[in-house]
C-alpha positions in Angstrom: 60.2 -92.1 151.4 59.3 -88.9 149.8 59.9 -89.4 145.6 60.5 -86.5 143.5 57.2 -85.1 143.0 57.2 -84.4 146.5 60.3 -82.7 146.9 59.2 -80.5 143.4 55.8 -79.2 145.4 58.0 -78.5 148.5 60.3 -76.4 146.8 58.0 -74.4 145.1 55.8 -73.5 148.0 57.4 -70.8 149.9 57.4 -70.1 152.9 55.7 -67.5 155.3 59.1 -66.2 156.1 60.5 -66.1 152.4 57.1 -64.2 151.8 57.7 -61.2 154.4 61.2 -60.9 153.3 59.9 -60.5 149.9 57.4 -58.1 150.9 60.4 -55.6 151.8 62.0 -55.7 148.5 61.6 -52.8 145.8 62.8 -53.5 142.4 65.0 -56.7 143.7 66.5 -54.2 146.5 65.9 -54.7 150.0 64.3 -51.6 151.6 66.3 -49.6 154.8 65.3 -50.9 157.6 63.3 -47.9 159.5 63.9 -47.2 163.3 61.6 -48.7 165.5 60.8 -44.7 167.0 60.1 -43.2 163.3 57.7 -46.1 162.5 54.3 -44.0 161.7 56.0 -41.3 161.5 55.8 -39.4 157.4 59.3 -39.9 155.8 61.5 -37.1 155.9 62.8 -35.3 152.7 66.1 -34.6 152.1 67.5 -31.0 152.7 66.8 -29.0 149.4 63.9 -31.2 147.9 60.5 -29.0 147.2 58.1 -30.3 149.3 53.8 -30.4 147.9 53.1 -27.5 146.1 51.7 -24.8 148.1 53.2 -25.9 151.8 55.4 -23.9 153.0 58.6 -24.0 155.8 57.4 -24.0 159.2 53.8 -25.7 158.8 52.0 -22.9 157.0 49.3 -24.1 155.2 49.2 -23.0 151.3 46.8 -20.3 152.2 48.9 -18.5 154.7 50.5 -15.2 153.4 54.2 -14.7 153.4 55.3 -11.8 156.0 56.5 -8.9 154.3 59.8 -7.5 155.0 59.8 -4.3 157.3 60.6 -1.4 155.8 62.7 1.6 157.3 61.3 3.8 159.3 60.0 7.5 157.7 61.3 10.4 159.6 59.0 11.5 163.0 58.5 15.5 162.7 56.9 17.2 165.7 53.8 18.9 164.8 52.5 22.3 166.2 49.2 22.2 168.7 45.8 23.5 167.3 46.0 26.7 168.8 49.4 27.9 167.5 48.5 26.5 163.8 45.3 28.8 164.0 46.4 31.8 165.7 49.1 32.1 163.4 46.8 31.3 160.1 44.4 34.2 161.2 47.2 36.7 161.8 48.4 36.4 158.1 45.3 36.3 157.2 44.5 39.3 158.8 47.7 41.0 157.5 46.6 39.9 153.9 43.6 41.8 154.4 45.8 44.9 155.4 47.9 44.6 152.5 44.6 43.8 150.2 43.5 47.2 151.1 46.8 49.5 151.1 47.7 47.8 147.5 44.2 48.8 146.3 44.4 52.3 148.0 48.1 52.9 146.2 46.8 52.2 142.8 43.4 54.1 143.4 43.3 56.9 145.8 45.7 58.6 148.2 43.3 59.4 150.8 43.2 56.5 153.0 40.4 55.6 155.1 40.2 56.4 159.1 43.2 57.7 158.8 44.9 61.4 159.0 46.9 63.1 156.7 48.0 66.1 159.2 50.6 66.3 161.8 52.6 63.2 163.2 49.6 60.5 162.1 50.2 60.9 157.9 49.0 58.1 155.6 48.8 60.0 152.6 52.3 60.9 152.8 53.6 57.8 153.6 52.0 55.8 151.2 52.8 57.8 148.2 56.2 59.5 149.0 59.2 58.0 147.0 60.2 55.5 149.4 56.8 53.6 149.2 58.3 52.4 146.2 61.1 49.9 146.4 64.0 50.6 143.8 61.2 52.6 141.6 59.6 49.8 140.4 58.1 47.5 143.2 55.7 49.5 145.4 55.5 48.2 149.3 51.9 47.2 149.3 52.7 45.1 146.6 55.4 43.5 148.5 53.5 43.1 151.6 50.8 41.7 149.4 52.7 38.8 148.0 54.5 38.2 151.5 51.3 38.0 153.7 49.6 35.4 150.4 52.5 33.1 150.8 52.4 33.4 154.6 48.8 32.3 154.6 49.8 29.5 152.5 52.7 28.0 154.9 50.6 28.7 157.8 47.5 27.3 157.1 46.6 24.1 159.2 47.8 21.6 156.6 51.0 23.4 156.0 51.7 23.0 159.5 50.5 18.9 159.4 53.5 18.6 156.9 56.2 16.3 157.3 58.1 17.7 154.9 60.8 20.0 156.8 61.6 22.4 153.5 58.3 24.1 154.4 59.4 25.1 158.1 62.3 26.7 157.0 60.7 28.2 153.9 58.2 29.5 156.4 61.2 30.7 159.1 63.3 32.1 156.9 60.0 34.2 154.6 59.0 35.6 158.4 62.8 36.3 158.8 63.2 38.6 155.6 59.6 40.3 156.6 60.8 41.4 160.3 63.7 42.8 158.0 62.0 44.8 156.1 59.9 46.0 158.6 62.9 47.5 160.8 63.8 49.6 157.4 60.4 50.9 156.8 60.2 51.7 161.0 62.9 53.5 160.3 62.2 55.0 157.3 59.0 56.5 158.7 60.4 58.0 162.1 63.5 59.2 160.5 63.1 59.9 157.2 59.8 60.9 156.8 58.8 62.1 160.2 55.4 60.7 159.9 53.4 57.1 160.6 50.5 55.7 159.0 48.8 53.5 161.0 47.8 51.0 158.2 51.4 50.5 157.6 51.7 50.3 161.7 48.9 47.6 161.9 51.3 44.9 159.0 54.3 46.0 161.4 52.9 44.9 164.5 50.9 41.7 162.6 54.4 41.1 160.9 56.2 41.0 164.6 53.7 38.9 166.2 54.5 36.3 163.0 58.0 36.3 163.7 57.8 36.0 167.5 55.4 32.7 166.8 57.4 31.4 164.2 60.7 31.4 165.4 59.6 29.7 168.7 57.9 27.0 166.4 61.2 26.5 165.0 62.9 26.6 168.6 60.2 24.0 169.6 61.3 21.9 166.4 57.8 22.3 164.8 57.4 20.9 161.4 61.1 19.5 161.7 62.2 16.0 162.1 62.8 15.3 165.7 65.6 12.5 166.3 64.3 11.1 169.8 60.5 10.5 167.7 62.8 8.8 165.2 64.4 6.5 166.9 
């Protein structure tokens, strides 16, 4: 027959069962039971908790660079070939040579070189009669001068590798104004003067050719944005 002592040491042994359970207790609360299938597997956060600094949503590691946004597309311009950008740069700059010399030859001398100033063939008189001189003040060579400086400009190589489509119409419309002018002076020299000088013939012809090439860059849509490259 067991006497108290006994039944005090019984009680206060516990057992191997009482000692698991107790094992799953935090704090006096018994732990959630876990799924049998998520055993081994890292506990889950909840939905809006940070995670470890530096990991990231979708398994990047903290090393792993965020992907930048993509930005909108810049607009596609269709660029002239090689050959058009220089044949078109050495014809202004061969009518800026032109004009170099008749400005210099307006300001200096009247008697032009390799040229006659008899009969039908007249530089002299053309380059020094009244209408050489646009409203009295601005003389033609000058003109043709500052219109052949900013043609070599627009129609250099890199002017032509511009995206920027204000400088294909600057250049259009400049080559525009030029053919222009030329038709006046044409006339001006067959009708009103009766006489051609061929220096002045030689930025006519130079000044045609410009227009020609220019205006079909502008039909091709050279230097202008082209909507089936921006798409």
């Amino acid at each position: 027959m067991a006497g108290p002592k006994q039944a005090r040491s019984a009680a206060a042994v516990p057992s191997r069962g009482g000692a698991k359970r107790d094992k799953g207790t935090r704090g006096g609360r018994p732990e959630a039971a876990r799924p049998a299938a998520d055993r081994g597997a890292p506990a889950r956060r909840p939905t809006g908790q940070p995670g470890p600094r530096g990991s990231r949503p979708g398994g990047r590691g903290a090393g792993a660079p965020a992907a930048a946004p993509a930005g909108p597309p810049g607009p596609a311009t269709r660029i002239a070939p090689l050959w058009f950008q220089l044949t078109t740069w050495a014809l202004a700059i061969l009518g800026l040579g032109v004009s170099v010399y008749l400005t210099v030859a307006h300001y200096t001398s009247s008697s032009i070189l390799a040229c006659s100033d008899k009969g039908p063939v007249n530089c002299a008189l053309v380059t020094t009669s009244p209408q050489s001189v646009v409203f009295g003040v601005f003389p033609v060579a000058v003109l043709g001068l500052a219109f052949f400086v900013f043609l070599a400009a627009v129609t250099s190589p890199w002017a032509w590798r511009l995206r920027y489509p204000v400088v294909a119409w600057a250049r259009l419309a400049s080559v525009i104004i030029g053919i222009v002018f030329v038709l006046y002076l044409v006339y001006t020299e067959l009708f009103t003067l009766n006489s051609i000088c061929l220096w002045c013939t030689s930025v006519h012809v130079i000044t045609f050719l410009l227009f020609a090439l220019i205006v079909t860059s502008a039909a091709m849509g050279y230097g202008l944005r082209d909507p089936e490259l921006a798409r």
